[in-house]
Structures are given as C-alpha cells and as structure tokens.
Backbone bond lengths (Angstrom), bond angles and torsions (degrees), N, CA, C in turn:
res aa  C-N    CA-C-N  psi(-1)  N-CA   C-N-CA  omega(-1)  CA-C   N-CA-C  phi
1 X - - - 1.467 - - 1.520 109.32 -
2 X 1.508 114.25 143.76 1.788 109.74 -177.68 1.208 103.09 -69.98
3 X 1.497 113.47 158.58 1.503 126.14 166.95 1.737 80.68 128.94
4 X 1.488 102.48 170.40 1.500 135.28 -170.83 1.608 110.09 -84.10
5 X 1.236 113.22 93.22 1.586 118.45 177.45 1.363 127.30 -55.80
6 X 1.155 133.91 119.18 1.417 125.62 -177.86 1.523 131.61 -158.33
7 X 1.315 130.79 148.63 1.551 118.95 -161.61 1.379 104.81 -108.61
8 X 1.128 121.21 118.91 1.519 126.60 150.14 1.501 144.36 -78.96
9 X 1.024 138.35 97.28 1.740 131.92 -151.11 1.890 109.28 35.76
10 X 1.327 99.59 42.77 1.405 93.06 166.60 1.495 112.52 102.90
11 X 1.520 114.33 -9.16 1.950 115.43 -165.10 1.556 87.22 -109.44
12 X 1.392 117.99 161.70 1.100 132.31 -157.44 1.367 99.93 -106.77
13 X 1.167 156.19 80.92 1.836 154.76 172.93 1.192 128.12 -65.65
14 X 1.616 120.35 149.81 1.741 88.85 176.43 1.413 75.60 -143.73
15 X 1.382 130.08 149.20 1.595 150.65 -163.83 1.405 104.22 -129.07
16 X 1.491 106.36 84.27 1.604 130.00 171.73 2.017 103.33 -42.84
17 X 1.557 103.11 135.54 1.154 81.19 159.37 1.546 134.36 -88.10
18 X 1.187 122.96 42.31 1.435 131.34 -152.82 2.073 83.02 -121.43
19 X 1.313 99.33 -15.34 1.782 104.29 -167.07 1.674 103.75 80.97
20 X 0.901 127.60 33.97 1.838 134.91 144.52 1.715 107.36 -73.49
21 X 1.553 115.61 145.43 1.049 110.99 143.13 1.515 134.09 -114.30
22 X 0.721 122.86 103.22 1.927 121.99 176.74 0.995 130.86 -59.45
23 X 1.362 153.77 85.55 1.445 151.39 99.31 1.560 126.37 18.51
24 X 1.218 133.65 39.74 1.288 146.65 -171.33 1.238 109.50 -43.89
25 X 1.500 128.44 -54.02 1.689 128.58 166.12 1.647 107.18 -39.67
26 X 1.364 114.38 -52.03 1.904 116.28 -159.80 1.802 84.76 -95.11
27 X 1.062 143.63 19.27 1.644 114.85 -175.73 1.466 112.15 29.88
28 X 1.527 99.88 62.67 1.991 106.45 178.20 1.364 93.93 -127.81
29 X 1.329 122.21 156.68 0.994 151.26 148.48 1.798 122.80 -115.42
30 X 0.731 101.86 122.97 1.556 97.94 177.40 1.708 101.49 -124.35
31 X 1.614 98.61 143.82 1.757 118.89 167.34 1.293 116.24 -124.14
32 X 1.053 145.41 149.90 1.439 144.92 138.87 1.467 136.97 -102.29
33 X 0.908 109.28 159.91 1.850 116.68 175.18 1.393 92.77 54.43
34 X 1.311 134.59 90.54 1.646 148.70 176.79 1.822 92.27 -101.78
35 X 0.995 99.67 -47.78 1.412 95.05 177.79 1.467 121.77 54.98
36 X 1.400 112.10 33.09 1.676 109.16 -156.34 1.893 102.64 -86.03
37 X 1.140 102.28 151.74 1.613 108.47 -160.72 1.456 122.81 82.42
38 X 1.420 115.06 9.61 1.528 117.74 149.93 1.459 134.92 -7.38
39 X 1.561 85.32 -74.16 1.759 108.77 -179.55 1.436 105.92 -67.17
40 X 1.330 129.91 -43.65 1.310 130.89 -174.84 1.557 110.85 -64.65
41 X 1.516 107.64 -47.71 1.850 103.62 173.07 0.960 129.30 -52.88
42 X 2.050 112.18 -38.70 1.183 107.49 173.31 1.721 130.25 -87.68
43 X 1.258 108.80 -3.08 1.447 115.59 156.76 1.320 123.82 -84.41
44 X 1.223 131.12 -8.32 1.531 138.05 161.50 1.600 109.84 -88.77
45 X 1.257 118.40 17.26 1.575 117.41 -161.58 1.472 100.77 -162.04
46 X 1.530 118.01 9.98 1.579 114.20 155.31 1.118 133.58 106.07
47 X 1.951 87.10 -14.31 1.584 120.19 -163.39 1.463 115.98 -67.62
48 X 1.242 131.02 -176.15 1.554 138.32 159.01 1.926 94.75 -49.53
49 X 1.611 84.29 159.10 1.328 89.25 172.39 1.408 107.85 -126.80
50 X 1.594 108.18 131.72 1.502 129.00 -178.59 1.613 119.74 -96.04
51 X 1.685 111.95 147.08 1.062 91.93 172.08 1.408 138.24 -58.67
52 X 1.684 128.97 139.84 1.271 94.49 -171.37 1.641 126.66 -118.86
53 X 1.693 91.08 86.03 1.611 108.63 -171.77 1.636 91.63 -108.20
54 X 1.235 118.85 -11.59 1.738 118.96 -148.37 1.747 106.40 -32.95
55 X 1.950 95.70 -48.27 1.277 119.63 -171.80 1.599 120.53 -45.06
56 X 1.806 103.20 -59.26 1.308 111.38 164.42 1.410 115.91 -49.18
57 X 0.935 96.66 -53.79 2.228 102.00 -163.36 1.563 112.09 -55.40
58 X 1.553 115.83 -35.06 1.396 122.61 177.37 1.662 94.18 -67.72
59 X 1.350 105.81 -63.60 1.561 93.82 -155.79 1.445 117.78 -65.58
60 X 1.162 111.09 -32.42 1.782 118.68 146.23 1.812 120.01 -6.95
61 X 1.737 81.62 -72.48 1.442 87.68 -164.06 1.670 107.32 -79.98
62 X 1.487 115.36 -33.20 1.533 111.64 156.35 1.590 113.83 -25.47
63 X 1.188 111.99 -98.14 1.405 135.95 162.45 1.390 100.71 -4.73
64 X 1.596 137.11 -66.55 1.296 144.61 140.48 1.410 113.99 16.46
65 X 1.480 107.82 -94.78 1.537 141.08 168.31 1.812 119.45 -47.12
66 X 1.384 93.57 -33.83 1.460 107.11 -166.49 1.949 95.02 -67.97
67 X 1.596 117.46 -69.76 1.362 129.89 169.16 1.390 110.44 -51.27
68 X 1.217 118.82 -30.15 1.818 113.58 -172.70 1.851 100.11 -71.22
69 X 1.608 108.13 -31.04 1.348 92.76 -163.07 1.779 110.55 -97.40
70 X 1.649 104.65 -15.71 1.331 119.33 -152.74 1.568 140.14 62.56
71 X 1.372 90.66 21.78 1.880 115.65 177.11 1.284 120.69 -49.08
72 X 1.315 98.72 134.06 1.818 92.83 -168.75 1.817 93.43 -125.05
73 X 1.479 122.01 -12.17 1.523 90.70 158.28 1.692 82.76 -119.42
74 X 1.987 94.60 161.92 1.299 103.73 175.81 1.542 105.64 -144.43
75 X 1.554 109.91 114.36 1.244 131.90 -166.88 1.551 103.32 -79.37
76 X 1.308 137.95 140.36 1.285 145.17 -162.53 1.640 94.43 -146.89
77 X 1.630 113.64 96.09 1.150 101.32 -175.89 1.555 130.80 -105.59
78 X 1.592 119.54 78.45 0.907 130.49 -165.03 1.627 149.93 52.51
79 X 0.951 120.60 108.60 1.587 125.48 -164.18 1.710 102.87 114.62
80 X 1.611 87.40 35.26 1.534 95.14 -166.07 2.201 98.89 -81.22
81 X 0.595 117.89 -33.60 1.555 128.28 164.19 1.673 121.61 -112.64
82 X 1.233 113.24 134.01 1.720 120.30 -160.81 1.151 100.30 -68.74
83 X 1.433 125.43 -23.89 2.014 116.88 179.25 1.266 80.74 176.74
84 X 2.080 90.74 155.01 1.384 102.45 159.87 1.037 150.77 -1.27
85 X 1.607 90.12 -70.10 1.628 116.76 175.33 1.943 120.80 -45.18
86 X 1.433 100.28 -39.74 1.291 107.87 -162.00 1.815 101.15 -54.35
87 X 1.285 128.59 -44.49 1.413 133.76 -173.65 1.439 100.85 -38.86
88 X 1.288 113.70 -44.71 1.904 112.53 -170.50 1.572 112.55 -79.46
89 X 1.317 108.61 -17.92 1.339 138.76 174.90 1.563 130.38 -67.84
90 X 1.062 109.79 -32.40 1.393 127.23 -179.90 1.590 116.51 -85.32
91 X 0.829 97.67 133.84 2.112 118.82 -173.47 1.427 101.58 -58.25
92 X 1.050 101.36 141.42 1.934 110.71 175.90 1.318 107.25 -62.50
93 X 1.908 133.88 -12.41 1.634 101.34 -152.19 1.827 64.60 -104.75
94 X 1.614 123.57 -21.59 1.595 123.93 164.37 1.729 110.98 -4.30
95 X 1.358 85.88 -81.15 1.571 128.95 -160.77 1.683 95.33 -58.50
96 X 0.826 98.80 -57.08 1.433 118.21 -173.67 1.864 107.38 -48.80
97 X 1.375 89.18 -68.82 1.840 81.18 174.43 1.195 113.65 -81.30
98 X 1.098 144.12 3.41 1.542 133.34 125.75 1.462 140.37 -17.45
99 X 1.514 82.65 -64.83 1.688 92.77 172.36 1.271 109.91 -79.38
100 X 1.315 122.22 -12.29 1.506 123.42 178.21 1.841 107.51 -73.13
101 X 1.338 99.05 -24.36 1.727 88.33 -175.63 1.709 89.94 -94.44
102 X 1.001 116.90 -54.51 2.032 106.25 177.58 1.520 112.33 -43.08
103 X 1.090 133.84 0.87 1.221 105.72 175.52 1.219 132.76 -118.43
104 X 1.104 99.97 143.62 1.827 108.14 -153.97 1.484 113.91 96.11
105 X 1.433 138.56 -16.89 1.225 155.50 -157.81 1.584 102.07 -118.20
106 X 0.926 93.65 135.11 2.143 110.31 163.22 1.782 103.78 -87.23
107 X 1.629 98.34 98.49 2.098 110.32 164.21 0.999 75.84 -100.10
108 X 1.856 85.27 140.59 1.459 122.54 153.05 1.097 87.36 -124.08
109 X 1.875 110.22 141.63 1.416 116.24 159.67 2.083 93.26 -115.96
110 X 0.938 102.16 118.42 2.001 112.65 139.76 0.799 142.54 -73.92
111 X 1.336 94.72 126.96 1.934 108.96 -154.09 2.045 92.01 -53.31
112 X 1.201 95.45 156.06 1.573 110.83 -176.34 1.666 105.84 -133.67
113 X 1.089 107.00 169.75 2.014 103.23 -173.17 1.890 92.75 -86.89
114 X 1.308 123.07 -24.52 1.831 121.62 172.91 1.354 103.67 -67.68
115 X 1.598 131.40 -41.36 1.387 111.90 -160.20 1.860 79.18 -155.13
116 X 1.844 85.87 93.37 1.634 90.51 166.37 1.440 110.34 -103.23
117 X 1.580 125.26 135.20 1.319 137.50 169.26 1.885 102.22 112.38
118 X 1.418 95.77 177.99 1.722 109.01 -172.51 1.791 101.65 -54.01
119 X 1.078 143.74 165.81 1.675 133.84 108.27 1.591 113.45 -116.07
120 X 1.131 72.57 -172.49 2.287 92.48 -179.31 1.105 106.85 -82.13
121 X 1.433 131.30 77.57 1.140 153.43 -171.87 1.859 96.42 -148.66
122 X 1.296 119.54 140.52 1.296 122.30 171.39 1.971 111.00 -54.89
123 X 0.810 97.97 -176.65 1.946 119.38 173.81 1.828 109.67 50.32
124 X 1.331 123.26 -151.35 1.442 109.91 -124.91 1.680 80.10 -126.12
125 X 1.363 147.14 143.86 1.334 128.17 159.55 1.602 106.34 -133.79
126 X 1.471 90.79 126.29 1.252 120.15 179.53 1.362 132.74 -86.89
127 X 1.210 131.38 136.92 2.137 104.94 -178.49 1.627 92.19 -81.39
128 X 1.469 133.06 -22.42 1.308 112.83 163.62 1.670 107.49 -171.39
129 X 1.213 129.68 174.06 1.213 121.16 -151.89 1.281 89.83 -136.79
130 X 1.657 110.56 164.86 1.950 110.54 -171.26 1.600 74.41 -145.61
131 X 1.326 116.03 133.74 1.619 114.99 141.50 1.644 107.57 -137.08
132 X 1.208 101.53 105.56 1.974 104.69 -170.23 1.917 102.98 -27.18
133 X 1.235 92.87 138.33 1.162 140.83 22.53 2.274 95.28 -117.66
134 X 1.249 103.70 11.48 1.609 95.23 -168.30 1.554 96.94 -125.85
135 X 1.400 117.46 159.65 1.290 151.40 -159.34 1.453 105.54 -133.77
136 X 1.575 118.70 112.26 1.185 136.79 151.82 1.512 143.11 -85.67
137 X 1.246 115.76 109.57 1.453 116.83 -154.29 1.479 102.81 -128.69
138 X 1.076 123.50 -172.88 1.468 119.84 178.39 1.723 111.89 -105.17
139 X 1.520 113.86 -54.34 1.530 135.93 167.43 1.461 110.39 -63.47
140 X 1.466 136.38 145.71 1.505 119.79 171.79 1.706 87.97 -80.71
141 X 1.258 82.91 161.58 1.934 100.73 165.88 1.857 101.98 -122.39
142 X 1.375 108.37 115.62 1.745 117.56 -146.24 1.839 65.67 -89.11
143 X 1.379 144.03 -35.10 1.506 124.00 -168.22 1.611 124.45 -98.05
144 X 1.871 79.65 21.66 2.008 90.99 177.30 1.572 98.07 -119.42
145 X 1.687 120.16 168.28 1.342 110.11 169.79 1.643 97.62 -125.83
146 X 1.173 108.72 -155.66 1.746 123.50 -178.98 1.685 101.12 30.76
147 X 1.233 107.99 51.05 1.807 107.41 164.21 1.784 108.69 -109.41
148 X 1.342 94.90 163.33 1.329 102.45 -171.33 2.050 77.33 -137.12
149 X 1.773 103.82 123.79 1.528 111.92 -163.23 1.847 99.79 -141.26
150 X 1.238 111.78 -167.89 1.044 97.58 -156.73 1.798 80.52 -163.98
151 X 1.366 110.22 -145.71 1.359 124.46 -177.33 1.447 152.04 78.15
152 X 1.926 91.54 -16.21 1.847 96.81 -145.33 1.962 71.90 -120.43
153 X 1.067 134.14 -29.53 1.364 119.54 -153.21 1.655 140.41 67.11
154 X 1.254 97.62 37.46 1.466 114.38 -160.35 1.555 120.52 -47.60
155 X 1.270 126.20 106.47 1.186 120.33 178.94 1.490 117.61 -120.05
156 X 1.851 113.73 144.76 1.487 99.72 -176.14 1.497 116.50 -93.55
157 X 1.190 111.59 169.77 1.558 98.56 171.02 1.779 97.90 -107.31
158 X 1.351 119.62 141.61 1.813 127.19 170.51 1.090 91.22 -122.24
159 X 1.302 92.73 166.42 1.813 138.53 168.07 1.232 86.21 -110.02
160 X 1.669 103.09 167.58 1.175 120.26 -177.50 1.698 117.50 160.70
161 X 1.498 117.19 75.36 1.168 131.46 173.11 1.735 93.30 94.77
162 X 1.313 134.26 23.28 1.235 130.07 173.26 2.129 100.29 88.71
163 X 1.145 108.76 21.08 1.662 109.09 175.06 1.188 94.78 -112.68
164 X 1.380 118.13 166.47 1.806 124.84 159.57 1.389 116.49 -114.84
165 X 1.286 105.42 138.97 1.968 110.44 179.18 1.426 99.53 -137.90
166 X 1.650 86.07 160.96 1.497 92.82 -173.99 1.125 98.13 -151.21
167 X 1.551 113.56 119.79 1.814 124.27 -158.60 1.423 86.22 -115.55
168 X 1.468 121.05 163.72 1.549 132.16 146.80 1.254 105.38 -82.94
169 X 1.173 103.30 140.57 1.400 118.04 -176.17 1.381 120.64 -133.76
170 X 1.524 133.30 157.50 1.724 125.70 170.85 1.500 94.18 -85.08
171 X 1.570 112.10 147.16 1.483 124.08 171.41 1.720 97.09 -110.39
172 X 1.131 88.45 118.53 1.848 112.01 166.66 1.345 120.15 -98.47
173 X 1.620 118.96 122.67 1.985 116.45 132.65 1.423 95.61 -138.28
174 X 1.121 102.41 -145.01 1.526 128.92 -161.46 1.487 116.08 -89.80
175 X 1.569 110.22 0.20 1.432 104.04 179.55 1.381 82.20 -125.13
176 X 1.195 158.91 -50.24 1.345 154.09 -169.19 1.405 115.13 -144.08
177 X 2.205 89.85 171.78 1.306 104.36 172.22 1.117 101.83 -121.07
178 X 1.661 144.81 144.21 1.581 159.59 167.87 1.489 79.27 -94.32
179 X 1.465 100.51 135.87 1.791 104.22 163.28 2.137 90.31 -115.50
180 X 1.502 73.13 158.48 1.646 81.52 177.31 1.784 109.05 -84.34
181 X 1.640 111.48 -177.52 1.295 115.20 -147.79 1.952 85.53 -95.85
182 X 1.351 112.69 117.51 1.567 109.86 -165.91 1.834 111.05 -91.20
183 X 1.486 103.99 -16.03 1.752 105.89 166.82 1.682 105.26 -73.88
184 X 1.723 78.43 155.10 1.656 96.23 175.74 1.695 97.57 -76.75
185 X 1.229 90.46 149.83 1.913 127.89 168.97 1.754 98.80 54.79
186 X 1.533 90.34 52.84 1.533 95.11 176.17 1.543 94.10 -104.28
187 X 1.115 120.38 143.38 1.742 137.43 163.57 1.214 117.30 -65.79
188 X 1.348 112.08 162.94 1.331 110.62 171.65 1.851 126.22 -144.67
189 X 1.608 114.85 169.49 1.658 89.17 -159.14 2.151 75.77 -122.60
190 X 1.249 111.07 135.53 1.244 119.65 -175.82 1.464 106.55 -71.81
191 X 1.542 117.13 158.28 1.099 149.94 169.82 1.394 101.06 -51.08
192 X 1.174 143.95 -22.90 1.513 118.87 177.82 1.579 115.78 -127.72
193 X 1.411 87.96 39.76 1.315 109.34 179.15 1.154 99.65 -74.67
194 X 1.980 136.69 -176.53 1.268 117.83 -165.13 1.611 104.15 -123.57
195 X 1.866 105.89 -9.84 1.468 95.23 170.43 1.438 111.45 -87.56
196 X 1.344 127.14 -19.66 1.529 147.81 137.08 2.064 111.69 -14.27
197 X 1.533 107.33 -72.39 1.029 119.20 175.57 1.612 127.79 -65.77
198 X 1.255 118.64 -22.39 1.478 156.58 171.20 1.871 102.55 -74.01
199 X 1.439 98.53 -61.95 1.545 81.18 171.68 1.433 145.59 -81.89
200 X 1.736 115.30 -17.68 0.550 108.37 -170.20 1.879 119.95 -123.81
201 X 1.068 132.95 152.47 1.446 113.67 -145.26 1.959 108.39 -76.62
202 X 1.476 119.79 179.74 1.245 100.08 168.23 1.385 131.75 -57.18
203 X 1.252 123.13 -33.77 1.346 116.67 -159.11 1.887 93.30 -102.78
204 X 0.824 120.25 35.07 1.858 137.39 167.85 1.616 95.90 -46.99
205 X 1.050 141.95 109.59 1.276 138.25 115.06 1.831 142.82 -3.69
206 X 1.034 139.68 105.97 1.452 118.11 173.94 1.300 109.75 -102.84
207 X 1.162 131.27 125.66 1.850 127.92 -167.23 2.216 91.26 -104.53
208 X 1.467 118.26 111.43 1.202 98.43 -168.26 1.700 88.48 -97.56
209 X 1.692 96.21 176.49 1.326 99.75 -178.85 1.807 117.10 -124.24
210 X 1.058 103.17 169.35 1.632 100.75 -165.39 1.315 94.84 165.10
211 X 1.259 123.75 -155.90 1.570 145.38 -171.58 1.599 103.09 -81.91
212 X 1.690 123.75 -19.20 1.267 86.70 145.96 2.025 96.17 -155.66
213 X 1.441 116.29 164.23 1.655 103.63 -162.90 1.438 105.05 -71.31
214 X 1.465 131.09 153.27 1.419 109.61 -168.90 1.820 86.35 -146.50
215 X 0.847 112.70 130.83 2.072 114.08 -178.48 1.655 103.17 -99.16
216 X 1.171 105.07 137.70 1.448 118.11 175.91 1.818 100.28 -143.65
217 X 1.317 93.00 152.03 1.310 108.42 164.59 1.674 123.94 -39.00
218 X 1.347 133.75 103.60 1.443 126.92 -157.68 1.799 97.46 -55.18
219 X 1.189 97.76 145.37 1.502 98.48 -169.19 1.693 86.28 -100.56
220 X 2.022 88.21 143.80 1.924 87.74 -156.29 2.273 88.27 -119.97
C-alpha cells in the first residue's frame, strides 16, 4: 500500500501522505488534530473568518483514507473537535456523515486539551488507548516510549530549487511517532522548535506529507 513503511517496537506502520497512520496487522487507522469546527470557533470568538467547508474537506479526505485502507477501527487522536461548543455547531448532513463513517467500525476519539471528556457524538472516548505493543495518547509523554501522539502539528521547513516550504510532517525514532495536524486550516509548530527538539532524539526522522510520504532527516 502507498505511504512510508515503517516499524515501531516491532508493529508494522505505514504514514499516508494525507498524514493518516495505518496499522495494517489491527485494520487501524489513526488521525489527529481533526479539529473540525475551526471556522465556526473562530467566528463565534471575533476571529478571522475562514472558509467554511474545513468540516467537509477533512471528513472527505478521512473517508478518503478510511476506504483506501479498509479500516475497521479508527483512532481519532484528540483535538478531534476545536471546543465544546463545536458539537452544537455542526450541520446535520455534518453529523450525518459521521455516523455514516462509524458504522459498522470501532471510533475511538482521545481525549485532546480542545475537547476534553465524552460528547454526543457516536463511538467510545478514551484519555488514551494501549494495544501492545504501542500506546495512543494525544500529548507525547517525553518519559514513555512506543507511543503513537499527536498535538504539536509538526511541520518541516525545505529548500528546494532556492524556494522555502513548509509541509506537516510525522516525526519518527525509536520511541515514537508525532502524527501531523490532519484538519484543514490547522497550524503548525516547526521542527526546530525546542519542545520539538527536546522530544525527539537526534537521529528523529521527518516523514513529510503530500502526494506521496517522503522521510528526511528532521531538520534541527
């Protein structure tokens, strides 16, 4: 299957370039930072105003990933909605194809620091999930290893013909994976940032994403 192959404490991963991760042994998929209701928080709060498809376009491309891989659990790892608020916020045909991808499927959503605790949303929410040999959480824990985390939005900065880009990317070593932020008009905190550099070891990996996952040396 496309995307960037790779082993973590022994489990086999594959790092979509869309920023999915796949679990091919468990039929998992995991995303983070969905962040859906973006645009709506920040127009109830004064903010810039975004287009407001964000909702569709993520779950789109979920949905995407979801049929491309044939995943039957799908891990949602926290910061999966921008606040509380957003649940009352969201459009009925929203809601609607929501439950259209949960069903028949085991969601887990993880609790996230945007939307901590259960809501009225279908599937199971966890503050974090263990299936040996790896542990899914939302925050990294820099004094745990074999986690698969989320939170920071990792993006690299490239060169490239004398231009600069700056993709989100998954950060790889041997104790974890950072997945990048998978909602639209989500931000991001760069690779040589210092809680970035702090977590993750020297020889860290950055797997960037685009049309197809590509690993480079984490740019420090």
């Amino acid at each position: 299957m496309d995307g960037y192959h790779f082993t973590l404490a022994g489990a086999d991963l594959i790092a979509f370039g869309s920023g999915a991760l796949f679990w091919p042994e468990k039929d998992l998929i995991c995303v983070s930072d969905l962040h859906l209701g973006k645009s709506s928080r920040l127009l109830r709060r004064g903010g810039p105003v975004l287009p407001p498809y964000e909702v569709k376009d993520t779950l789109y491309r979920l949905q995407t990933d979801i049929m491309l891989s044939a995943a039957q659990t799908i891990v949602c790892l926290g910061d999966s909605f921008d606040d509380l608020e957003v649940e009352s916020s969201l459009l009925e045909d929203e809601v609607s194809w929501l439950n259209r991808l949960q069903a028949g499927r085991c969601w887990i959503w993880i609790e996230g620091n945007h939307d901590p605790g259960p809501m009225n949303i279908g599937g199971t929410h966890l503050k974090q999930l263990h299936i040996p040999p790896l542990t899914f959480r939302h925050i990294p824990n820099s004094s745990q290893s074999w986690e698969v985390a989320g939170h920071y939005h990792p993006k690299a900065q490239i060169s490239l013909r004398g231009r600069h880009y700056s993709k989100p990317c998954f950060l790889l070593d041997e104790n974890r994976v950072v997945l990048p932020a998978f909602g639209t008009f989500t931000g991001g905190l760069k690779t040589q940032s210092v809680k970035l550099l702090e977590l993750m070891l020297p020889n860290a990996l950055a797997i960037l994403t685009g049309k197809k996952s590509r690993p480079i040396p984490m740019p420090r």
